[in-house]
N, C-alpha and C positions, 0 to 999 in steps of 0.2 A: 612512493605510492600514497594516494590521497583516499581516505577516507571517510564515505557519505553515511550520515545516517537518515533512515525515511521512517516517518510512522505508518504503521500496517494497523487496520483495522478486519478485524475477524468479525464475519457476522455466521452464528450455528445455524444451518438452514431446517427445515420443516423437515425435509425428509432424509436428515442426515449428514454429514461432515462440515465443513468451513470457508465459506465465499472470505477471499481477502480482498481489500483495496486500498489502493497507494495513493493518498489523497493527493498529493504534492503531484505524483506521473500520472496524467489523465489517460483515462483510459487500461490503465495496467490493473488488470485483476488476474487470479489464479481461484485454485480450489484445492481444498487438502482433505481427506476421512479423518484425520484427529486434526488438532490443537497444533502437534510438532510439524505435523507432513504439510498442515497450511503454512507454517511459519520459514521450512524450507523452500516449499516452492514460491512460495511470495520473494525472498532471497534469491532464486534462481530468475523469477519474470522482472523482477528488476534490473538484476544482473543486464537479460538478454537486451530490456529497455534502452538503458544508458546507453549499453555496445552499439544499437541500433540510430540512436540519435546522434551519438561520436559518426558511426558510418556516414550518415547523411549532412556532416557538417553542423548537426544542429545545436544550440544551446544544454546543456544539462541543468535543468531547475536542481533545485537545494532547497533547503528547510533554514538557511540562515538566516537571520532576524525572523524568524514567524513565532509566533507569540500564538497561544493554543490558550482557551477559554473554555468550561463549558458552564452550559446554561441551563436551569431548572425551571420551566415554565408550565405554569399549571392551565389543563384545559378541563371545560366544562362537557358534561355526558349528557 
């Protein structure tokens, strides 16, 4: 068994719990009311992703070689 890891981004929403996005699997988001329940189901819509592209013959993207930066850039008010 192979082992993928993906980075999950949590954004808190206005009106409560956690939008996730799977930068790497376009298009794959979930929503969780805590912290944990987003970090499950992001676990679970990934899960069902990969299954879904396996089914259709298609390619599974990976995070190997990607190289993550971030940037501080100052803007005017």
């Amino acid at each position: 068994m192979k082992h993928l890891q993906y980075r999950i981004l949590l954004r808190q929403e206005p009106e409560g719990g956690y939008t996730v996005t799977v930068p790497t699997l376009p298009g794959c988001v979930t929503f969780g009311e805590t912290v944990d329940e987003a970090i499950a189901m992001a676990r679970e819509a990934v899960e069902v992703y990969i299954e879904e592209l396996r089914e259709k013959g298609e390619e599974v993207p990976t995070e190997e070689g990607l190289l993550e930066y971030r940037l501080t850039v100052e803007v005017r008010r």
